[in-house]
C-alpha positions as CSV (number, residue, x, y, z in Angstrom):
1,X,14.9,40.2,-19.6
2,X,17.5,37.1,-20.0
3,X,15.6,34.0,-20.6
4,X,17.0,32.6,-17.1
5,X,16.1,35.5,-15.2
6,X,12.4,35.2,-17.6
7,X,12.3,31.7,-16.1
8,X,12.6,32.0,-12.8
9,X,10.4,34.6,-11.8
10,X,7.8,33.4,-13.8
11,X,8.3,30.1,-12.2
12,X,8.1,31.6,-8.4
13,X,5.3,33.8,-9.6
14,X,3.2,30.9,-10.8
15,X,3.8,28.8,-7.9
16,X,3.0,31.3,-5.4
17,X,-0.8,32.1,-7.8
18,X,-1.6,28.3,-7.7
19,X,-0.7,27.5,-4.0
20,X,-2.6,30.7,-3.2
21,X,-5.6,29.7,-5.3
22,X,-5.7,25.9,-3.6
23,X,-5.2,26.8,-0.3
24,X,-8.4,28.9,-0.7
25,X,-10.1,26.3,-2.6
26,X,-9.1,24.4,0.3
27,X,-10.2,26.7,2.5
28,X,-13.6,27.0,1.0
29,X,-13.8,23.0,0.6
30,X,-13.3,21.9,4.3
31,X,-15.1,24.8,6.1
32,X,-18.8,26.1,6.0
33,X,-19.6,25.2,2.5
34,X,-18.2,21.7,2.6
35,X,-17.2,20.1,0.2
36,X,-20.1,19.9,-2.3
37,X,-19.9,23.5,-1.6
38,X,-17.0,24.2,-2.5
39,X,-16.5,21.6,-5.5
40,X,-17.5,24.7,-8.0
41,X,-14.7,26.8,-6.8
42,X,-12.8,23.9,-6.6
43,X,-13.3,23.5,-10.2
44,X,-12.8,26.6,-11.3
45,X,-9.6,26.8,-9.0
46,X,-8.0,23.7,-11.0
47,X,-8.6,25.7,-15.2
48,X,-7.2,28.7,-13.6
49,X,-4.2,26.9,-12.5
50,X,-4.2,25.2,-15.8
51,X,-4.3,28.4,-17.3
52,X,-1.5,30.0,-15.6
53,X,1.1,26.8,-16.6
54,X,0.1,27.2,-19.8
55,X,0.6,30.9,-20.2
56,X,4.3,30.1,-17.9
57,X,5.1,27.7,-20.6
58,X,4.6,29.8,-23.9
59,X,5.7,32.9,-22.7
60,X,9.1,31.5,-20.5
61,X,9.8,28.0,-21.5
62,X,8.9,27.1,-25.0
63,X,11.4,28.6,-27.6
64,X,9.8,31.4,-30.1
C-alpha cells in the first residue's frame, strides 16, 4: 500500500480500537463495578491503547 493510503487507515483503525476500548472501560467504571471496580480494566484499557499508538507509529508513521 502507498504510505498515505498506509496512514490513514491505520489512523481510523486505531481510533475506532481505543474509543471502543474506553467507552467499555467506561462502561465498566460507572456501572455495577464502580469505579474501584473498574480501575483494573481501566488500567489495562490505557497500555493497550498505548500499545496500539505505538505499533500505528512504527509500522505507518516513522520512516524505515
Amino acid at each position: 500500500m502507498s504510505y498515505g493510503v498506509k496512514l490513514i487507515v491505520g489512523l481510523i483503525g486505531t481510533l475506532i480500537l481505543c474509543v471502543f476500548i474506553g467507552g467499555l472501560s467506561q462502561s465498566i467504571s460507572s456501572g455495577f463495578a464502580g469505579f474501584w471496580g473498574g480501575f483494573p480494566f481501566m488500567i489495562i484499557a490505557i497500555i493497550v491503547c498505548g500499545m496500539a499508538v505505538y505499533d500505528f507509529w512504527d509500522e505507518c508513521v516513522r520512516k524505515k
